[in-house]
C-alpha positions in Angstrom: 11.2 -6.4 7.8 13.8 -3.8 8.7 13.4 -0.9 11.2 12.0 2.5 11.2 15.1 3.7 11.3 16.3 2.0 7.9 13.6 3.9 6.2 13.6 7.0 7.5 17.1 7.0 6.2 16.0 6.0 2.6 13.7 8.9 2.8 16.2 11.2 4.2 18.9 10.6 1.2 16.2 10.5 -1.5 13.8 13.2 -3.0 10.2 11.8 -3.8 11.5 11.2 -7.5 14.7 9.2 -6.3 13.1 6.4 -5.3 12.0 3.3 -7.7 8.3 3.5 -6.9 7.3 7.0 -7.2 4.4 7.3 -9.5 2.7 10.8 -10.0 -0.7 9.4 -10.8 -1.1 5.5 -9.6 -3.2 4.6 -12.5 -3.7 1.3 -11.9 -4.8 1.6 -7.7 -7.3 4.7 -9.0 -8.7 2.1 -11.8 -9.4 -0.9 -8.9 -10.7 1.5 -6.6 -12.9 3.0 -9.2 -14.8 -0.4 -9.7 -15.4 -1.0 -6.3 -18.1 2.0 -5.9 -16.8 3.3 -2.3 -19.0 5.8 -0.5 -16.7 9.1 -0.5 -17.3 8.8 3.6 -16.0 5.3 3.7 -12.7 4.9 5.6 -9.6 4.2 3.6 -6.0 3.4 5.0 -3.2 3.2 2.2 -0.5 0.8 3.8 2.7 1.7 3.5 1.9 5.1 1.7 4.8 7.2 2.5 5.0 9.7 0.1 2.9 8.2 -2.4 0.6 10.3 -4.7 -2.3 8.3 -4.0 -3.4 10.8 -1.4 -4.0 13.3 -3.7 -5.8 11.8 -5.8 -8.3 10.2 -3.4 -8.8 13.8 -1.9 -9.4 14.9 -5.7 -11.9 12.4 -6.1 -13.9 14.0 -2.9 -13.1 10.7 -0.5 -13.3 12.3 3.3 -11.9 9.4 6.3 -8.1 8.7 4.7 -5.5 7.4 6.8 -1.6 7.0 5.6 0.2 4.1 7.6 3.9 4.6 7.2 6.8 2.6 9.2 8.7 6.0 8.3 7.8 9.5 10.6 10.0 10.9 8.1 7.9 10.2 4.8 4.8 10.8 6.7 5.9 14.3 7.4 7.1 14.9 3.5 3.8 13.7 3.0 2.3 16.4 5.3 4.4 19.2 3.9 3.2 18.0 -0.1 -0.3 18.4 1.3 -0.2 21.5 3.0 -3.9 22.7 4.6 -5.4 19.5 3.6 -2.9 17.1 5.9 -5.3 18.4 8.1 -8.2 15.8 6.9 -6.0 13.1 6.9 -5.0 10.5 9.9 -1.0 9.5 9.8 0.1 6.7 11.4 3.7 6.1 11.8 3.6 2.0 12.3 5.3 -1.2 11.1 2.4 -3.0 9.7 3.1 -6.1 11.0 2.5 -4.4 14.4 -0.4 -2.1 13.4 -3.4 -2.3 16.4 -6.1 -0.8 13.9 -8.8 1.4 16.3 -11.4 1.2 13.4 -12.8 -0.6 10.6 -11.8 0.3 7.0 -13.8 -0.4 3.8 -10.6 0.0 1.6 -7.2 -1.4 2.5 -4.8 -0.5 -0.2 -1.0 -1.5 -0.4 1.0 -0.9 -2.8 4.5 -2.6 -2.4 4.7 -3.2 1.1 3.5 -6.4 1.2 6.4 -8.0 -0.8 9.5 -6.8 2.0 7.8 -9.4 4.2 9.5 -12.3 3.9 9.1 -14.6 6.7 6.2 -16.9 8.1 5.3 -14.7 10.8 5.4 -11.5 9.4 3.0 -13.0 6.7 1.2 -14.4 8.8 0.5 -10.9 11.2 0.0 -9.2 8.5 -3.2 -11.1 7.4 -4.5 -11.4 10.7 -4.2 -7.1 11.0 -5.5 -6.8 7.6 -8.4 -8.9 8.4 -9.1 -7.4 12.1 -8.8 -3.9 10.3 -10.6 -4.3 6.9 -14.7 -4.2 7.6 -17.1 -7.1 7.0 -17.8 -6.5 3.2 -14.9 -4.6 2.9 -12.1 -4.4 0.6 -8.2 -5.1 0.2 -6.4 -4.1 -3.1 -2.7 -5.2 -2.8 0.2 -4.7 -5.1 3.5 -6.6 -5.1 6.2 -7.3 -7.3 5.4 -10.2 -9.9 7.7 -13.4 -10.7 9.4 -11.2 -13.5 9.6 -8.3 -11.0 13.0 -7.4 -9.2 13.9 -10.1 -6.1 15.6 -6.9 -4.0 14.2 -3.7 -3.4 16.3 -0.5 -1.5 19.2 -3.3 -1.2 16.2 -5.5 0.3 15.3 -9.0 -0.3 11.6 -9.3 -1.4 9.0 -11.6 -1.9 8.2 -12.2 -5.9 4.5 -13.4 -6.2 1.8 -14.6 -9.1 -1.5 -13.8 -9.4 -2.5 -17.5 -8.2 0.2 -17.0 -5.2 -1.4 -14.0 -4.0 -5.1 -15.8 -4.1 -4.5 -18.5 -2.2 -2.5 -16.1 0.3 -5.6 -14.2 1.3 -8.1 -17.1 0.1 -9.1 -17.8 4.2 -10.6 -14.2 4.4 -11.1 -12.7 1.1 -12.7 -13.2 -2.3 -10.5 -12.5 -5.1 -12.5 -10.3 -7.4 -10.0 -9.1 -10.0 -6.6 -9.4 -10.7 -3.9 -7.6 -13.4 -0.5 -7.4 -13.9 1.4 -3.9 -14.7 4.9 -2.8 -15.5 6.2 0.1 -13.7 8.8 2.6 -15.2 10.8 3.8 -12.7 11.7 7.7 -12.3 15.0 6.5 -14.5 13.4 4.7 -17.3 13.6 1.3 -15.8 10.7 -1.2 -15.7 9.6 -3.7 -12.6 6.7 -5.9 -12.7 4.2 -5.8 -10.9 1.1 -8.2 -9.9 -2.4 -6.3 -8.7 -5.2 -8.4 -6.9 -8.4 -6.9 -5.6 -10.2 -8.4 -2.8 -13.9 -8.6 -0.6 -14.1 -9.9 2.7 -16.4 -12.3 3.3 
């Protein structure tokens, strides 16, 4: 996985809308979070979240304890400036995932599209561990990555292309797999990418 540096750049050339994954209303992270009844007081950490939307809507939907881990200060503080007075209920944390030292427990992990720009053993391998250190006992991990049909580079980027069975016996030593879907994205320009969703519970 590239620096923080890399990113920020991407972020620093691009508007919200110039990038491939802007999504105004991620429909399909709302409808998996829906079905897992949270509490609006349980803790919730979007990985990789950026300047995604999904923010928003979780504030909408009257959830309280968000956090926002980025790898990129820059998106963070886009992020901040979207949200104006209510940035202030949010926790931002400017971190490489792979890296992340989590000082609490979450009842939602969410990624959309981060976990796919990890492409060797070790970063893999760090990320479970984090995820699992971080995600409470009973908890839940939602995680969204490019599919076998979806592109193989991202943001110039090689990425990791997985299927719904890849992505269960991935996180099958920590997690029950309690749904899974598959989703094609239209890009800000009117292309499509495919993309695999797979909703998990700690055990």
């Amino acid at each position: 996985m590239v620096d923080s540096k890399f990113w920020d750049n991407v972020y620093d050339k691009k508007s919200e809308k110039e990038v491939s994954w802007y999504q105004d209303v991620p429909a399909k992270s709302l409808e998996l979070i829906a079905e897992l009844n949270l509490s609006l007081e349980d803790a919730i950490i979007d990985v990789g979240g950026g300047e995604s939307h999904l923010v928003d809507h979780l504030q909408s939907m009257g959830f309280k304890d968000i956090s926002i881990l980025d790898i990129s200060s820059l998106a963070l503080e886009k992020t901040k400036a979207r949200l104006g007075e209510n940035a202030n209920k949010v926790k931002f944390i400017t971190s490489d995932v792979t890296k992340f030292k989590p000082s609490e427990k979450y009842m939602l992990w969410h990624d959309r599209a981060t976990f796919h720009f990890l492409t060797s053993k070790d970063a893999i391998e760090n990320y479970l561990d984090i995820a699992n250190q971080a995600i409470a006992d009973g908890g839940y991990l939602i995680v969204s990555t490019f599919s076998k049909t979806g592109p193989e580079k991202c943001s110039g980027l090689q990425v990791s292309q997985y299927s719904e069975a890849d992505l269960k016996k991935m996180f099958e030593k920590h997690f029950t797999n309690i749904r899974c879907l598959e989703d094609t994205h239209s890009t800000p320009w009117g292309s499509t990418q495919n993309f695999v969703y797979c909703g998990f519970k700690k055990r």
